[in-house]
C-alpha positions in Angstrom: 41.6 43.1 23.5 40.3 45.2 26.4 43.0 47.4 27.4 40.6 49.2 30.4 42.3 47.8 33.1 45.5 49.5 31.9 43.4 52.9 32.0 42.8 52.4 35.1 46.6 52.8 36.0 47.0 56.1 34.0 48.5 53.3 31.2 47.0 54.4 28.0 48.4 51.2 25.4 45.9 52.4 22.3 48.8 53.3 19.9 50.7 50.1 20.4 48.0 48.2 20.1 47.1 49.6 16.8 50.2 49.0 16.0 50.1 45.9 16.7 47.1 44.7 15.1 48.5 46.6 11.9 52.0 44.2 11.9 49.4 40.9 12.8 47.3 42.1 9.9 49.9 42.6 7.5 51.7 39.0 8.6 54.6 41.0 9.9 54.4 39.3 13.2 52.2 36.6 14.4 49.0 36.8 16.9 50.0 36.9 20.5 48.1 38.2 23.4 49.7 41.9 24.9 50.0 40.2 28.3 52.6 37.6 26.6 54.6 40.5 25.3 54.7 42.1 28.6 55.6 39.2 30.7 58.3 37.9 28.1 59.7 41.7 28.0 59.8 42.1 31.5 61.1 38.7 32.5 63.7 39.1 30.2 64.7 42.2 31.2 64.2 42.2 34.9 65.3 38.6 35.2 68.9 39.2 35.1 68.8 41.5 37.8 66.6 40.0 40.0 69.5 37.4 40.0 72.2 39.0 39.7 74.0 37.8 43.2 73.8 34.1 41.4 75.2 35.2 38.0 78.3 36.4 40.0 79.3 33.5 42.0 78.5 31.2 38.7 79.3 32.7 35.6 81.1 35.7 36.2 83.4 34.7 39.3 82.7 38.4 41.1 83.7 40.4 38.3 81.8 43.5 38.0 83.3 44.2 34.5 82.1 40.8 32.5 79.3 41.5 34.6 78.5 44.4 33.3 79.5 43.6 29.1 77.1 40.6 29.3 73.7 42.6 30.5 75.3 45.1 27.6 74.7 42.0 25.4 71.6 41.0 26.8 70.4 44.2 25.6 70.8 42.6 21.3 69.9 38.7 22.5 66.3 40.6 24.3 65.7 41.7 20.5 66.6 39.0 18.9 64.1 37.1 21.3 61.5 38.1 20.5 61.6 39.3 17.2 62.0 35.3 16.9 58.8 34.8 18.9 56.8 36.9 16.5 57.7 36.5 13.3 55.9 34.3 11.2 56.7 30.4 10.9 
């Protein structure tokens, strides 16, 4: 994978991605390509927020509070994600 386009943004990604190739080699995790990774991470992540006004009128009825426990949660159900999407069939 050529990472050079991340060097270009003062992003250096060398140590992950040896990481990464380690877990794919050793059948810890499956193949994927780093942009999937990024794009799931930050969509799940970011996501939330981006929609938050909607999340308050439909699930959470204004309430800061339950608001505020269920992107708490997210933060366990974003792991569980994708440690689902990589592992191994």
């Amino acid at each position: 994978m050529d990472h050079s386009r991340f060097k270009t943004n003062n992003l250096n990604f060398e140590k992950l991605t040896i990481q990464i190739s380690d877990e794919v080699k050793n059948g810890t995790v499956i193949p994927f390509q780093f942009e999937d990774l990024f794009v799931n991470v930050l969509g799940l992540c970011a996501f939330p927020y981006i929609v938050k006004p909607v999340l308050m009128d439909f699930f959470f009825s204004q309430n800061n509070e339950e608001l505020e426990l269920y992107m708490n949660s997210r933060k366990i159900e974003v792991k569980r994600i994708l440690r689902n999407w990589l592992k191994p069939d």
